[in-house]
Structures are given as structure tokens and as C-alpha cells.
C-alpha positions, -999 to +999 in steps of 0.1 A: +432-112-705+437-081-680+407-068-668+398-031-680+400-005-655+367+008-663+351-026-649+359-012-615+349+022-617+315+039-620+294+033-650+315+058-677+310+070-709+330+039-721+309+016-703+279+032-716+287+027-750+297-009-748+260-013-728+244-028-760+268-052-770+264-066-731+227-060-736+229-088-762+256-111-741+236-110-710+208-117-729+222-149-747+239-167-715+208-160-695+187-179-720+219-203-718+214-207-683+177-216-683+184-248-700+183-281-689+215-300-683+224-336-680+223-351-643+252-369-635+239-397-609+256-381-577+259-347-564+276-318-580+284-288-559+294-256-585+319-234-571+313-202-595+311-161-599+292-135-612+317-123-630+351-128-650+380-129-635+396-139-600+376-139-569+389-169-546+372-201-565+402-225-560+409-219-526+366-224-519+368-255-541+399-268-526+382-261-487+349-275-498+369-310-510+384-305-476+351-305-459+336-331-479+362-358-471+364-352-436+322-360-443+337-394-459+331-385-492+352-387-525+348-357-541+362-353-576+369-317-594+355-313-629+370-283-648+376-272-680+410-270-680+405-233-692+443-229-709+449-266-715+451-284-746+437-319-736+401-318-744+395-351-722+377-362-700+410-371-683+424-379-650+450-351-638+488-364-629+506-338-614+537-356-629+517-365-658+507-335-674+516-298-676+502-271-674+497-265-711+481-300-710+452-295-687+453-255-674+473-245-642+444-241-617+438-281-624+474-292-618+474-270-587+443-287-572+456-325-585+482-324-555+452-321-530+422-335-546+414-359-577+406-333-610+392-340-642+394-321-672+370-320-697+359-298-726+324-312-720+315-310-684+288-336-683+312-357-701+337-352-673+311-355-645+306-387-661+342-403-665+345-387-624+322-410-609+330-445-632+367-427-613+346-434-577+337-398-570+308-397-550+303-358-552+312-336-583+329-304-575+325-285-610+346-257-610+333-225-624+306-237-649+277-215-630+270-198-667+272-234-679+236-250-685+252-286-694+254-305-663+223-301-636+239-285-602+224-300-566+243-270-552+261-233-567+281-216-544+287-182-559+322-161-545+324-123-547+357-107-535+343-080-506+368-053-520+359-052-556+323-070-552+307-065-591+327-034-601+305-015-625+277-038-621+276-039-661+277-068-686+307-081-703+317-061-722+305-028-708+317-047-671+327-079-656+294-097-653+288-128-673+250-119-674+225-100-659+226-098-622+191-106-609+187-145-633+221-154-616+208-148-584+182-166-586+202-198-593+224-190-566+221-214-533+253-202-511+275-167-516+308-166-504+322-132-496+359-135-495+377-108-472+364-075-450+356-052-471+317-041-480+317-038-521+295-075-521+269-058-489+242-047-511+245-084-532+244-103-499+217-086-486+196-094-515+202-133-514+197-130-472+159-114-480+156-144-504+163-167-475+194-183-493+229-185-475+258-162-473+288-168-454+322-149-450+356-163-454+395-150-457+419-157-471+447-178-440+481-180-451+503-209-456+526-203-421+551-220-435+553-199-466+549-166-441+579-180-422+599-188-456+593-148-461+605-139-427+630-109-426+632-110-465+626-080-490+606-096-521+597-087-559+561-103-561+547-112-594+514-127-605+497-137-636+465-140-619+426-127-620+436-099-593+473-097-588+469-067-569+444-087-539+480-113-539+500-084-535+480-072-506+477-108-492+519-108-489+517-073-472+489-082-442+510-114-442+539-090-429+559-096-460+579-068-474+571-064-506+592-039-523+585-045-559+553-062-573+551-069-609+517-083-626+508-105-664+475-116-672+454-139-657+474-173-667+501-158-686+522-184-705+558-172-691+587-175-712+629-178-705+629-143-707+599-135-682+621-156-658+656-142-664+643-104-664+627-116-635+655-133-618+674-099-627+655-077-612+654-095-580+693-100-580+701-067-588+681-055-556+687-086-530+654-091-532+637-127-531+610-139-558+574-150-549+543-158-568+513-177-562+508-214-563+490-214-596+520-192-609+542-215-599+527-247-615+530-232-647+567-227-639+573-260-625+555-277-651+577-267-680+604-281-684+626-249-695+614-227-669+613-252-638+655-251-635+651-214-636+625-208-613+646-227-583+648-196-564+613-186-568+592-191-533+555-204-537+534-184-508+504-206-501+471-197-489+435-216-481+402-201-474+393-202-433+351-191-428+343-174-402+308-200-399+322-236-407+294-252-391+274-232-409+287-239-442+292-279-433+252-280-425+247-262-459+269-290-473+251-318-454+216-303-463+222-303-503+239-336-502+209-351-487+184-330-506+201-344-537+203-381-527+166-381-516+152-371-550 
């Protein structure tokens, strides 16, 4: 799905009419949200947003599972597998599956960290620590009320923040504002810009956490780029913030071309693709979670050789901050 334009522009007379229908959405997945889940026996740290779409959860997930085994942990991801087939609960292979098997975002994150997917998240929590996970990292699942969280850490883009502050489908929240704040523990604003200032304030005068983080590129992929004119394409949750990443990167992008957030590509995505790039000198780059899709399948893998995968991870600006936050829940969830 690509995100209506509307979402990120003051309420409108479109947004206004669609306000009942999110009246009765919010409504529903707050009540949703109030209910008791299962506890799965070890921690579980929820990496989640406000809102649908992208903000920077896999690269917090993946730096969090950084953290936590530097803290001599084993922390397992838990997703959905939003775009997958297998319902599981089932142990990612990178080589194993694909990315019609267990979503793109999971096979990304199996090269770096163990990941289950599982239709049922308490399920998958479950089958994760019989696995030898000693901390569950559920990705997204905030809305979720099936699995008890020790921990949500909730990440708002600073340059879009909530956009219309409506509910789906008048806007991009999942629910009303003020019952998912109140379950919040930790926000994470990713990048400089002030659209999430008024949210962040709010949790601060409740006493809860916020940190700030960027985006760091891969300097490998930045030096793969080096001297080279690219066609960028994305089929992610904000193409346009990847687009922007290449250019602060000093990469010149000269075309940039976006699908919807985990567009199945086809032979003919690829090939127009490949044509356009040839017909200008111009080299192809897309994003990690792009490029798992591509190199997953085995019909568009041989034709996405030429395609360069620019990397990224999430670098906060308070580490020590964020690893006493860490330290604090683990230990608040072991002593109960």
C-alpha cells in the first residue's frame, strides 16, 4: 500500500470525512490494546509505531539485538512475517526461505540476528525461547494485545512525525494518540527534524524516555557509490526518506523511482529498471529489504547482479542512555 498524500498534510476536507470511519478503528484497537496477553517466561522488548508505514523499526530492532548481545544475551526476533506465506512459528534460513515464505524484513534481519515468524506472536515468542532466546524482540506488534511486553519502544521519523495526527483511515495512526502513549516506555526519534517535538515532549512530562538517533551509513556501500550517477528505487514505507539518505550520503542520485511498501517485483520491474539505468550510465541502488526480495527469487536474483544494496544502521546520539534503559527493563522484568 502507498500511503495517501493527505496523511501528511493538514487535516482536509478528505480527512474530515473519513474521521468517523477512524472514529470506529481507533476505537476498536484501543479496546484491543487494553487486553491481556500471554507472558512468554523471558523478556520481550516491542519495537513499534504510532502509525502505519515506515519509520526506522528494523534498523532499531536490528541495533537493540546489537546491544543486547554485547549485554550477553540471546535475543531472538518474533515477527509476523507481514508478506510471507508460512504461518509458523518457524525458524528463518536466509538460504532456506524466501521472501514470499516469511516477508523480506525477516530474511533481512536472519543474516544478523535469529528471527521467527509467526502468525501468532505468543506462539512464536514461545517456539523463540524452547530456540534459547533469552529476550524476545517482537517486531512491530505495539497494537497487538497477544503477547505481554516488559518493554515498547515506539519510533517516529522527526520529518514526517504523525502527519495529520488522524486515525487510519482519515490518517496514519493505528489508534488514538493519547492510549498509545500511555503504553509507551521509550520513543525513538529517528533524524533532525522537529515534526515528533510536540509527541516527545509529552512522554518527557510523563517521565518516560526519549532518545534521538540517525540513520549512519554502511561506508562500504557509500564507497561502492563513490563518483557514480545512480537511478534509486524503493518499495519501501518512505522511499522518499531512502532517497534523501543516498543524497546526505553524497551519492548522486539522478533518477529515483518508488513501488509500495514491499512490492512483489516482477521480470519486467527489473528489466525496465535495468533499461533505464543503461540507457543513462547510471548504476542501480535500492535498500537492503529491496534487495532481499530480489535475491530471494530465484528469477529476479540473476537479473538484479548489477543492483548495489546501500546499507544503513541506526547510531543514537545517548547509547548509554538507551543501554541503562535496556538494563533497567531487563531487570525489572526478571525480578517480577
Amino acid at each position: 500500500m502507498r500511503e495517501p498524500a493527505f496523511w501528511y498534510r493538514p487535516p482536509s476536507w478528505i480527512s474530515r470525512l473519513l474521521s468517523p470511519f477512524g472514529a470506529i478503528y481507533g476505537a476498536v484497537t484501543a479496546q484491543r490494546m487494553a487486553r491481556q496477553g500471554a507472558v512468554a517466561g523471558i523478556p520481550v522488548f516491542c519495537v513499534g509505531n504510532y502509525h502505519v508505514g515506515g519509520a526506522g523499526k528494523t534498523p532499531t530492532t536490528l541495533a537493540l539485538s546489537h546491544m543486547l548481545r554485547e549485554m550477553g544475551e540471546q535475543p531472538f526476533v518474533v515477527s509476523r512475517g507481514y508478506g510471507g506465506q508460512l504461518e509458523g512459528p518457524v525458524r528463518v534460513g536466509p538460504k532456506a526461505h524466501t521472501a514470499k515464505d516469511v516477508g523480506d524484513e525477516p530474511l533481512m534481519m536472519a543474516s544478523q540476528v535469529p528471527v521467527i515468524v509467526s502468525r501468532d506472536r505468543a506462539a512464536g515468542a514461545m517456539f523463540a525461547h524452547g530456540q534459547g532466546a533469552s529476550v524476545i524482540l517482537l517486531d512491530d506488534g505495539f497494537q497487538n494485545p497477544s503477547l505481554t511486553k516488559d518493554a515498547s519502544l515506539i519510533v517516529i521519523d522527526s520529518g514526517r512525525g504523525l502527519g495529520n495526527g488522524c486515525v487510519f483511515p482519515a490518517g496514519p495512526l493505528r489508534a488514538p494518540l493519547a492510549p498509545q502513549i500511555a503504553r509507551t516506555d521509550a520513543l525513538i526519534v529517528v533524524g533532525r527534524g522537529d515534526a515528533a517535538d510536540d509527541v516527545a515532549r509529552e512522554l518527557r512530562a510523563q517521565g518516560k524516555t526519549v532518545l534521538r538517533a540517525t540513520i549512519k551509513p554502511d561506508p562500504g556501500s557509500v564507497a561502492a557509490l563513490s563518483g557514480q550517477r545512480v537511478l534509486a528505487f524503493a518499495g519501501i514505507g518512505d522511499p522518499a526518506r531512502f532517497f534523501a539518505t543516498l543524497r546526505k550520503s553524497g551519492v548522486n542520485v539522478v533518477e529515483e523511482k518508488s513501488f509500495d511498501d514491499h512490492h512483489p517485483y516482477t521480470i519486467s520491474d527489473i528489466e525496465q529498471l535495468t533499461a533505464d539505468a543503461q540507457a543513462k550510465s547510471l548504476t542501480l541502488v535500492t535498500t537492503e529489504k529491496d534487495m532481499a526480495r530480489l535475491h530471494s527469487d530465484a528469477d529476479l536474483a540473476p537479473r538484479a547482479e548489477t543492483v548495489v544494496a546501500f546499507a544503513v544502521s541506526l547510531d543514537f546520539d545517548e547509547g548509554e542512555t538507551f543501554r541503562r534503559f535496556v538494563a533497567e527493563r531487563l531487570a525489572r522484568a526478571r525480578g517480577k
